[in-house]
C-alpha positions as CSV (number, residue, x, y, z in Angstrom):
1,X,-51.8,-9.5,-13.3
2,X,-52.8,-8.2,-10.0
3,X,-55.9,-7.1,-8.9
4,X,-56.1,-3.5,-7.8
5,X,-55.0,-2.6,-4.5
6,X,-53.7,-6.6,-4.1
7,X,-50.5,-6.7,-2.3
8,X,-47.7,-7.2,-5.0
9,X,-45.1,-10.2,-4.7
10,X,-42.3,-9.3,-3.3
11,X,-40.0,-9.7,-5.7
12,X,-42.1,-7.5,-7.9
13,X,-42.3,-5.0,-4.6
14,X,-38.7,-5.5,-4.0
15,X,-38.0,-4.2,-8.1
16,X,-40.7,-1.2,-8.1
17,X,-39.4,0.2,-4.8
18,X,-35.6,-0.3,-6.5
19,X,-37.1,1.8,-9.5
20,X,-39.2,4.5,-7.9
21,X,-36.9,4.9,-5.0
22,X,-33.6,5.2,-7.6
23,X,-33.7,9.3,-7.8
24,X,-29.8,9.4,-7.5
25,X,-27.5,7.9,-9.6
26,X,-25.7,6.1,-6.1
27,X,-28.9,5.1,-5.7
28,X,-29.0,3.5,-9.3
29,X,-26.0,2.2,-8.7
30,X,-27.4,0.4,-5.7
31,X,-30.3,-0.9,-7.7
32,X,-27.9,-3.2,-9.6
33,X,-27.0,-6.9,-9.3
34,X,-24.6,-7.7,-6.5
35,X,-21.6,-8.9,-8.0
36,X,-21.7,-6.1,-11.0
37,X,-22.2,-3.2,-8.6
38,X,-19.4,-4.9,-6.0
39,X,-17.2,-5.2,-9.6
40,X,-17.8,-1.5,-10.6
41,X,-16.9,-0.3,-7.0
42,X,-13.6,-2.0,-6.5
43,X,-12.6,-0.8,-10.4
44,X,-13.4,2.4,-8.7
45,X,-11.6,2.2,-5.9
46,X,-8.6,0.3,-7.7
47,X,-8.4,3.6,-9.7
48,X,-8.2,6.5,-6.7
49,X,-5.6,3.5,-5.2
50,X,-3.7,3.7,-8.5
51,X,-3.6,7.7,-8.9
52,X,-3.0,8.3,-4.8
53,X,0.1,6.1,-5.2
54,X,1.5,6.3,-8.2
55,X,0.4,9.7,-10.0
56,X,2.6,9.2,-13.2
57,X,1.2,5.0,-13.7
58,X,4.0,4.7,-15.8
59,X,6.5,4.4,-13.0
60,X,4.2,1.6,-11.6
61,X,5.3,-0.2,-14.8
62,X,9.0,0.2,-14.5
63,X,8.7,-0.4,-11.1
64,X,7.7,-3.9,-11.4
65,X,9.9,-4.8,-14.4
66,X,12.9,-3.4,-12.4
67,X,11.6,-6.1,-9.4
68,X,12.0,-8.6,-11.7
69,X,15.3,-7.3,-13.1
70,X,16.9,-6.4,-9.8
71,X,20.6,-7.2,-10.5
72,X,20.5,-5.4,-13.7
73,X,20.0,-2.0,-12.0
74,X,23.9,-2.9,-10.7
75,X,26.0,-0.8,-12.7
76,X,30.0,-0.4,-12.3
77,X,30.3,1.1,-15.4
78,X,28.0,4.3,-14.2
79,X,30.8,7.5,-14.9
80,X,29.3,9.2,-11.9
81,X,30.6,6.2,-9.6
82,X,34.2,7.7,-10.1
83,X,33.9,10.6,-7.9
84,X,32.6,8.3,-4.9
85,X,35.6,5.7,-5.5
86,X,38.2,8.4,-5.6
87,X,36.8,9.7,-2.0
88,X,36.7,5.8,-0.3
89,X,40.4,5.4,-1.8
90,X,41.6,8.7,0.0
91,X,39.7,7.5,3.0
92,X,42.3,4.2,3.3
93,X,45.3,3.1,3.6
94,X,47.7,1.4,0.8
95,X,47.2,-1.7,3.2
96,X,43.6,-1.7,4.2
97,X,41.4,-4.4,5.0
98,X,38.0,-5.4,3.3
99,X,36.1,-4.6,6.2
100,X,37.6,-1.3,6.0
101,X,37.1,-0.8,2.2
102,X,33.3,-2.0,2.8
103,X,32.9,0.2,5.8
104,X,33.9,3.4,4.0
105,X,32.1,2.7,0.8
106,X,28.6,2.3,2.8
107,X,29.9,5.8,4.6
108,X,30.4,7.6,1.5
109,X,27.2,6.6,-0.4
110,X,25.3,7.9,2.7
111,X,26.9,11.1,2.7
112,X,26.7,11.2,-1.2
113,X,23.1,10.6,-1.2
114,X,21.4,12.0,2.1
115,X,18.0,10.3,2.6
116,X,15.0,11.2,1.3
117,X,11.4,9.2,0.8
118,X,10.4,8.3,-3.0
119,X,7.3,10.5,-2.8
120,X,9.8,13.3,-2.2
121,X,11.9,12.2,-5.0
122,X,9.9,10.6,-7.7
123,X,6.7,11.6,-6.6
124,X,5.7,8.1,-5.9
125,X,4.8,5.4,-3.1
126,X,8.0,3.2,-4.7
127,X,10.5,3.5,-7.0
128,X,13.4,1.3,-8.0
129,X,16.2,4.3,-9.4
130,X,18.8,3.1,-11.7
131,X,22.5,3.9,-10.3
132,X,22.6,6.7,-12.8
133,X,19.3,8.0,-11.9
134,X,20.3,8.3,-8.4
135,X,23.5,9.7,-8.7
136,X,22.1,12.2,-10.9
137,X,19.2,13.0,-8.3
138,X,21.4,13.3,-5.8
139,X,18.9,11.8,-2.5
140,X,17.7,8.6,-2.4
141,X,15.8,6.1,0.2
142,X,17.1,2.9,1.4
143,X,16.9,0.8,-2.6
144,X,18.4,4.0,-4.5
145,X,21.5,4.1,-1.5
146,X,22.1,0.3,-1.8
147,X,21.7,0.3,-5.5
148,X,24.6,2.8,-5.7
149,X,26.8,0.9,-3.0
150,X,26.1,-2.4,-4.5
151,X,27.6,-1.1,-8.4
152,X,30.2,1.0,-6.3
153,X,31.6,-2.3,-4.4
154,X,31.3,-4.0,-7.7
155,X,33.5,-1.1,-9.2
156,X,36.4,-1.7,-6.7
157,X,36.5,-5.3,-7.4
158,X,33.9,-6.8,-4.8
159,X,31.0,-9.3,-4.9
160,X,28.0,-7.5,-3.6
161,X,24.2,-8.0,-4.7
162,X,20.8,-7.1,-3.2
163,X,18.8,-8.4,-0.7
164,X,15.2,-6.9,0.3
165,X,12.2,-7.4,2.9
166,X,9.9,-5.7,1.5
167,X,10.2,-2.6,4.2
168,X,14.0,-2.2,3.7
169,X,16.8,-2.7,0.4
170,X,20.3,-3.4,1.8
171,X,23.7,-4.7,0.7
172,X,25.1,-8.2,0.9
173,X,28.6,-9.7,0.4
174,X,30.7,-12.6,0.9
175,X,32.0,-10.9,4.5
176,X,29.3,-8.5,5.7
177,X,26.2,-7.3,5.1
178,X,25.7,-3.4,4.3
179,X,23.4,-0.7,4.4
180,X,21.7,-1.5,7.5
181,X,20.3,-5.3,7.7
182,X,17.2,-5.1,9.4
183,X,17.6,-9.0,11.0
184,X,14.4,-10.2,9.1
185,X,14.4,-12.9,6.6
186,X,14.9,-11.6,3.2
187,X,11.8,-12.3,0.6
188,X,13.9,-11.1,-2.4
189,X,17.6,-11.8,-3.4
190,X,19.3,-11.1,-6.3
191,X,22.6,-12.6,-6.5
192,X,25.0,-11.9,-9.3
193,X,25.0,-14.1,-12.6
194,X,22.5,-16.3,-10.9
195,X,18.8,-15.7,-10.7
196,X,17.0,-13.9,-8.4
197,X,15.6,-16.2,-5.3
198,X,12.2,-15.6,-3.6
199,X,11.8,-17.0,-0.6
200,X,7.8,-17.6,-0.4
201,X,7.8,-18.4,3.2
202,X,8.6,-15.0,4.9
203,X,6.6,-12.8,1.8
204,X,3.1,-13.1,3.9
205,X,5.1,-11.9,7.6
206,X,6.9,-9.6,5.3
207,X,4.2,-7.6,3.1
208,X,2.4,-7.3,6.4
209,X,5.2,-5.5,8.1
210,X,5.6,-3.7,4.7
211,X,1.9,-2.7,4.8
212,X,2.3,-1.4,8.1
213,X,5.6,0.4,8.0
214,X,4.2,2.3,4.4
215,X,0.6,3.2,6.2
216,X,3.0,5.0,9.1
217,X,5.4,6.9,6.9
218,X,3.1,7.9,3.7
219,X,2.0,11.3,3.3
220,X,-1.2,11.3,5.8
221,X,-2.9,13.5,2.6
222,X,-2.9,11.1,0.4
223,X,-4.0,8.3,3.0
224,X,-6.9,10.5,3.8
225,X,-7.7,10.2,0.1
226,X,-7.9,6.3,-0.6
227,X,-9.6,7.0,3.2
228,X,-12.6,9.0,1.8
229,X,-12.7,6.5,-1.5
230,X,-13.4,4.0,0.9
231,X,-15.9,5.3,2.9
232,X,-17.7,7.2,-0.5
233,X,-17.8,3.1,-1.6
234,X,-18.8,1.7,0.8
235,X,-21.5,3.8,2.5
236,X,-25.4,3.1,1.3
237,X,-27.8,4.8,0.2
238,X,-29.7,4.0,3.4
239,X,-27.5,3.7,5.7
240,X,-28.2,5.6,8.9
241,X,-26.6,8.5,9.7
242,X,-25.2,7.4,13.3
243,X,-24.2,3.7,11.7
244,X,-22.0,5.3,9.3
245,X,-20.3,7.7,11.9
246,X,-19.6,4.9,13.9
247,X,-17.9,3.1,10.7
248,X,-15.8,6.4,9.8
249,X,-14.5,6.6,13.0
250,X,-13.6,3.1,13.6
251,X,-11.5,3.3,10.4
252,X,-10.3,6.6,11.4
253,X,-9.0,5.3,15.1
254,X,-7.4,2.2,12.6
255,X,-5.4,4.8,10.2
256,X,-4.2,7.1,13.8
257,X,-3.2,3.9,15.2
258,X,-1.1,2.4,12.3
259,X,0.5,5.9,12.2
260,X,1.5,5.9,15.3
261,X,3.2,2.5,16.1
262,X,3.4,0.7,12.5
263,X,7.1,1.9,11.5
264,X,8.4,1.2,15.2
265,X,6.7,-2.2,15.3
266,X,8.5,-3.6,12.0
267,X,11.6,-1.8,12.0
268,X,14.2,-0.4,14.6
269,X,15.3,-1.6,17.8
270,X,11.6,-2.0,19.2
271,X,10.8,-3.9,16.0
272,X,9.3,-7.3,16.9
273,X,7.8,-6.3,20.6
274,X,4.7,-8.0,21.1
275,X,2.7,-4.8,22.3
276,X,3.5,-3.1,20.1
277,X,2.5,-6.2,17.0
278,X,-0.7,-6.4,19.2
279,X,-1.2,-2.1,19.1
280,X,-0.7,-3.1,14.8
281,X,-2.9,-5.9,15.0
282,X,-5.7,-3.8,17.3
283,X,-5.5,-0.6,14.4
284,X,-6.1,-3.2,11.6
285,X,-8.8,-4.8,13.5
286,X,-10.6,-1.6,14.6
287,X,-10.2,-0.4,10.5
288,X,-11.6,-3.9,9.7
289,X,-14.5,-3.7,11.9
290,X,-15.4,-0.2,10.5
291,X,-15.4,-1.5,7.1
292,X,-17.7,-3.8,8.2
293,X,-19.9,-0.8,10.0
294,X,-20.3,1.0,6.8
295,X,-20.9,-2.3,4.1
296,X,-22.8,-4.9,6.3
297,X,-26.4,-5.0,6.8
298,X,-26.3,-1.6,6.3
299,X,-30.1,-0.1,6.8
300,X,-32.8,-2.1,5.1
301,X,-34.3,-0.6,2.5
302,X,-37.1,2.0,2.2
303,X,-40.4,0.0,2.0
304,X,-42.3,2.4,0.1
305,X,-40.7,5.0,-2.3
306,X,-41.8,8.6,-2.0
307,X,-43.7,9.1,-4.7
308,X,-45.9,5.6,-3.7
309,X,-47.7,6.3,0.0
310,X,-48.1,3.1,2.4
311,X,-51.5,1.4,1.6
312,X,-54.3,2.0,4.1
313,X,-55.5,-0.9,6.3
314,X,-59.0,-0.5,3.5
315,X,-57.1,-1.5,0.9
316,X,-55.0,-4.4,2.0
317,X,-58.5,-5.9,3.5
318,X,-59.7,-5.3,0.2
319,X,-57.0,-6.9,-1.4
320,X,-57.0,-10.2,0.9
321,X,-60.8,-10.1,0.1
């Protein structure tokens, strides 16, 4: 023990200030190790992630078993597909060519199934629609309209699988490619009777222009949310006030900027233009260093609780004596 008044160690300081100075559970929090508080925070955070983008968690699950199943949501058999091959046979000819029979089938399943984002649809960030279930919806997004045209051109006899990105879903065939090829190399395909091919090399280029194109289009609400989880997180307990503006708004200006240019600068006719990949790069930067505002060196920590006053110059003399 200590004599009276004698200056404590500091890692015996370090834990009483912890104790006396925890009067909020955050700052509990904060009192624990490291690693378990950096665990409990990102379980957190994993969770408001979870419930911003997929509500109904379930859908999450199909989601990814669909991913892995992708040919398997082809279906020629679908009664609803009737309707649309009765209308791209009264659009041709008795002597019409494939490109023709192609062409009018990718016309018809966009007029069929006028666009409309998942979130608008399904409620979620993504969703993978059976041909039945998009039929029956009636509005779809890029997947759900080359879902349908990929069992449709199966239906009238022709050899036509998926092929995706990551930020679009589009048609291919022996002859063409449908549904609006965006030009990039494809990270998924899903040929039929043969299994599906990955191609590792263009996922990292690709889930970054993914990342970007879904932080431009997503409902800005629900952005704000994940946001304002991240912020909540992040911030200490004694962090100063103008330290963490500066972190919110860096992380703000990141969000504005990957609203405005993200979608332009991975898909369109602009897509690939370096200002506008440096404008990306610049927004994730600026979101990057205001993460870093708000979680690095943050504010020391109070020396002295508030319920222990600083010891007078008498008593640490009288403690070194």
């Amino acid at each position: 023990m200590t004599a009276a008044g004698a200056p404590r160690e500091p890692a015996a300081a370090h834990r009483a200030v912890e104790r006396e100075g925890s009067s909020s559970p955050w700052r509990r929090l904060h009192a624990r190790r490291p690693l378990r508080r950096a665990a409990l925070k990102l379980a957190l955070l994993a969770a408001v992630v979870l419930l911003v983008l997929f509500p109904d968690p379930r859908r999450l699950a199909v989601l990814l078993h669909r991913l892995a199943h992708l040919d398997a949501l082809i279906d020629p058999a679908a009664p609803q597909l009737q309707s649309l091959e009765d209308e791209v046979r009264a659009h041709l000819g008795p002597q019409a060519s494939s490109a023709e029979v192609l062409a009018v089938a990718e016309y018809v399943v966009c007029e069929r199934l006028p666009y409309s984002w998942d979130w608008e649809t399904w409620g979620v960030m993504e969703y993978l629609p059976t041909t039945r279930e998009a039929l029956d919806m009636g509005r779809e997004d890029c997947d759900g309209r080359a879902i349908v045209a990929a069992s449709l051109l199966r239906r009238m006899g022709y050899d036509a699988w998926l092929v995706t990105d990551v930020v679009h879903m589009w048609v291919r065939t022996p002859e063409v490619e449908l549904m609006s090829p965006t030009g990039f190399a494809a990270t998924l395909e899903a040929p039929a009777d043969a299994p599906a091919r990955l191609d590792v090399s263009s996922a990292a280029l690709n889930l970054a222009r993914g990342l970007a194109y879904g932080v431009s289009v997503f409902p800005l609400e629900r952005e704000l949310i994940i946001l304002a989880a991240i912020v909540l997180l992040t911030l200490h307990p004694w962090i100063s006030r103008r330290r963490a503006a500066a972190g919110v708004a860096l992380l703000v200006a990141g969000l504005a900027g990957l609203r405005v240019v993200g979608a332009a600068a991975v898909s369109g006719p602009q897509a690939g233009d370096p200002m506008l990949a440096l404008a990306v790069a610049g927004s994730i930067g600026s979101a990057a260093a205001g993460w870093c505002v708000l979680a690095l060196k943050a504010g020391a920590r109070p020396r002295h609780s508030l319920s222990e006053p600083p010891e007078s110059p008498e008593a640490r003399a009288a403690g070194r004596g």
